[in-house]
C-alpha positions in Angstrom: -4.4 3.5 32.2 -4.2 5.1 35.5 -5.1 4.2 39.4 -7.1 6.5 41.5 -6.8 5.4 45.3 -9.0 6.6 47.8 -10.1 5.9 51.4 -13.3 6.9 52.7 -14.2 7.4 56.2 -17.3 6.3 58.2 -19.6 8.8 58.3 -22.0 7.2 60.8 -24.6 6.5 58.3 -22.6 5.1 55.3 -20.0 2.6 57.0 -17.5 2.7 53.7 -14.6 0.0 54.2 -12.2 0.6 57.0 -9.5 -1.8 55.5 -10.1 -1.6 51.5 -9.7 1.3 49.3 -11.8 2.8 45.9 -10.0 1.8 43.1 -10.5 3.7 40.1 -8.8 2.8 36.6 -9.2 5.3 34.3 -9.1 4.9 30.3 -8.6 1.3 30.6 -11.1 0.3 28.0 -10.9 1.6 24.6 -13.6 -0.5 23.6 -16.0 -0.5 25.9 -18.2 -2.9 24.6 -15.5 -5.6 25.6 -15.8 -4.9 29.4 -18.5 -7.1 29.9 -16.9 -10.0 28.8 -13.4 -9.3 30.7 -15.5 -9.2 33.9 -17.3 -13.4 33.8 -13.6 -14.0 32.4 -12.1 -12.6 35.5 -15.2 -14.2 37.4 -17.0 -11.2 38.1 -20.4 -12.3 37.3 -24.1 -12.1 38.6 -23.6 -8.7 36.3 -26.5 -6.3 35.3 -26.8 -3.5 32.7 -28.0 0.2 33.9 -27.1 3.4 35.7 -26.4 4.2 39.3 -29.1 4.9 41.7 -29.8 8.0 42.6 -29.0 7.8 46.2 -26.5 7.0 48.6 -26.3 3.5 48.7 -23.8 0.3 50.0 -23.2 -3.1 49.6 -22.6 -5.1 52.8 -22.1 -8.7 51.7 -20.4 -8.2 48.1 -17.5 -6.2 46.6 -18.9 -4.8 43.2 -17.3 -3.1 40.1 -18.8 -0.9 37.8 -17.9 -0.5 34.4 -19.0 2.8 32.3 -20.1 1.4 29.0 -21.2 4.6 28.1 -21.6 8.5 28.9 -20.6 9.6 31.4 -21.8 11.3 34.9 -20.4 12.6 38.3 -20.3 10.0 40.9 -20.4 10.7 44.5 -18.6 7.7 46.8 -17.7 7.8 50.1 -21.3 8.6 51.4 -22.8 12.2 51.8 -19.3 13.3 53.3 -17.6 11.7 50.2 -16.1 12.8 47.3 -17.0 13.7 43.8 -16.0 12.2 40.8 -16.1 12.6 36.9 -16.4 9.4 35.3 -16.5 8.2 31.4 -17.1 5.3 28.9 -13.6 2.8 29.6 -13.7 3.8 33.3 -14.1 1.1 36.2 -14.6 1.4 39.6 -14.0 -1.3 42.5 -16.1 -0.7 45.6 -14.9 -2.8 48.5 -17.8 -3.8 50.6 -19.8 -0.9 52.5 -18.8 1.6 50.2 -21.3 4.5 49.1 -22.1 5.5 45.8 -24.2 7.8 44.3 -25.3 9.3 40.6 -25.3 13.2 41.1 -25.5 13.8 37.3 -25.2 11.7 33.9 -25.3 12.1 30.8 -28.3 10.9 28.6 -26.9 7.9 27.1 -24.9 6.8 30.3 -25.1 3.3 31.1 -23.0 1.0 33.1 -22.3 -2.8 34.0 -22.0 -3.7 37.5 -20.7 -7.4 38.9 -19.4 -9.4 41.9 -16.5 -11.5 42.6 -17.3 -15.3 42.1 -21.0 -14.2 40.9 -21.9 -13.3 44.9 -25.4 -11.5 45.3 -25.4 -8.7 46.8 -27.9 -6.2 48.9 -28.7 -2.8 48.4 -28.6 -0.6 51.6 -29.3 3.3 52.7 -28.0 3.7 56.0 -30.5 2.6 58.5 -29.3 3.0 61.7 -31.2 -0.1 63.2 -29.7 -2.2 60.2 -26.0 -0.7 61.3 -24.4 -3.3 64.2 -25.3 -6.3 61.6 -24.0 -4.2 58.7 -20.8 -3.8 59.9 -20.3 -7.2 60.6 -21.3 -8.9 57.5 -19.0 -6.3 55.8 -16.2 -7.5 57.9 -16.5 -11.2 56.8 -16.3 -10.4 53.1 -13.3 -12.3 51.6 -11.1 -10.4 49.4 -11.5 -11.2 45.3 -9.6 -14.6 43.8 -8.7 -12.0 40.6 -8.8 -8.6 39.8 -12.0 -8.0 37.3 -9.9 -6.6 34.5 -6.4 -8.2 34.9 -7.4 -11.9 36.3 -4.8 -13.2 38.6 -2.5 -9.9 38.9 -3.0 -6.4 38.8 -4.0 -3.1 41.1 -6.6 -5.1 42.9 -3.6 -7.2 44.1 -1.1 -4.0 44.9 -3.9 -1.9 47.1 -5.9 -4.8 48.4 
């Protein structure tokens, strides 16, 4: 298993996280039918089963990982100025709060499993600029995780965060 770090600027309509990074562990699930259940044991919960919108998107009140469960697809994060990135079955992905993410392509049978630390709900936001100021601020207040979602009580999460 390897970690990708990367910091994404605001872009003035996607705030991304001025303090956290993207945390990207690669290969770290040879079985990803197990990832699931490491996530609620890690208490990473309120999860949900899918792919990834098709459009830039954030989270302002939650931290969320994603787990590839299967396929793959290039995902853009950071926001329209982002980056691109090739992701596949046994990847996660930790998205500190206000960080975009995007589905350019997938593969046919991609599918993924997103979740939140301590089961927190979360909201789904584009970038409206009249939404921004209160944005910002709720993305500020969100406390950093209790464990990391695939290695509990130690691991990159802990080292970058």
């Amino acid at each position: 298993m390897t970690v990708e770090i990367f910091y994404f600027d605001d872009d003035g309509e996607i705030p991304n996280n001025p303090d956290l990074p993207v945390l990207i562990y690669r290969h770290v699930f040879d079985d990803p039918s197990s990832i699931e259940d490491t996530f609620h044991s890690h208490n990473w919960q309120n999860s949900w089963v899918d792919g990834i919108f098709d459009f830039h998107h954030y989270h302002s009140v939650a931290h969320e990982v994603i787990g590839i469960l299967e396929g793959h697809a290039s995902i853009q994060l950071g926001g329209p100025l982002g980056k691109t990135f090739t992701l596949t079955a046994g990847d996660v992905v930790v998205l500190p709060a206000g960080t975009g993410h995007k589905a350019l392509h997938t593969s046919r049978q991609f599918k993924v499993i997103g979740a939140y630390p301590n089961g927190q709900d979360y909201d789904t936001l584009t970038g409206d600029p009249c939404e921004r100021p209160a944005n910002l601020e709720r993305i500020a207040q969100v406390e950093r995780p209790q464990t990391d979602p695939v290695y509990g009580k130690q691991g990159p999460l802990f080292e970058h965060w």
